[in-house]
N, C-alpha and C positions, 0 to 999 in steps of 0.2 A: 505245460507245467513250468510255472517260473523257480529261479532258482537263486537262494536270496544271496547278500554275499558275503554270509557265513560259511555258507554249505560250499559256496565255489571256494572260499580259502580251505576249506577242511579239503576238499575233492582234490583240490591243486597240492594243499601239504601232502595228502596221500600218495598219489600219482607222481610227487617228486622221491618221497622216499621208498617208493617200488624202484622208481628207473635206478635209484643208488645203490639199490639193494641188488638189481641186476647187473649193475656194472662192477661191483666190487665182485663177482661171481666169474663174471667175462675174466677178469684180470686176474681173477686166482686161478681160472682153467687156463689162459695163456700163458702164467706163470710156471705151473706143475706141467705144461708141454715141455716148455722152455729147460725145464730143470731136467727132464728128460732126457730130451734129446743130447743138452748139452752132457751129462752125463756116460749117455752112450758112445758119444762124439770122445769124450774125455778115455774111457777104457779104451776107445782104440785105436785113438793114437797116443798111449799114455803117455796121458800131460796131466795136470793137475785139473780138475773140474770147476774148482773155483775160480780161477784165474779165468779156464775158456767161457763162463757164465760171464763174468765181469766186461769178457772184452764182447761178449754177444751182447750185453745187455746196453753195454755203450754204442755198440753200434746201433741197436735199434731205436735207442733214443734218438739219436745222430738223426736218424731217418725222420722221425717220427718229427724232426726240429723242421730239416728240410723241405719236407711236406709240407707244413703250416705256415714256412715263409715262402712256397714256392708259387708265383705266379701263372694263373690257368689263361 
């Protein structure tokens, strides 16, 4: 069966806005963990939750930077 190449841009457009539609999903369960935990973390050792989100979420950027620049 060939496949002309309409159909592969339509198939490509679709198949890219599934993988978006699953990643914006990934990032909002990693997020509502994230809010969790930080949360729990936050009643006990009461500090404020925001603050210890802020400095979590910098960190993990942090990481997330060093990774992408680090040499394998």
């Amino acid at each position: 069966m060939k496949v002309t190449k309409r159909q592969l841009r339509r198939i490509i457009k679709e198949e890219k806005a599934k993988l978006l539609r699953e990643g914006l999903a990934q990032e909002e369960n990693l997020d509502n963990a994230i809010t969790e935990y930080v949360n729990d973390l936050a009643e006990q050792r009461g500090v404020d939750p925001l603050e210890l989100k802020a400095d979590v979420l910098s960190f993990v950027e942090g990481w997330f930077e060093h990774e992408a620049t680090a040499e394998y």
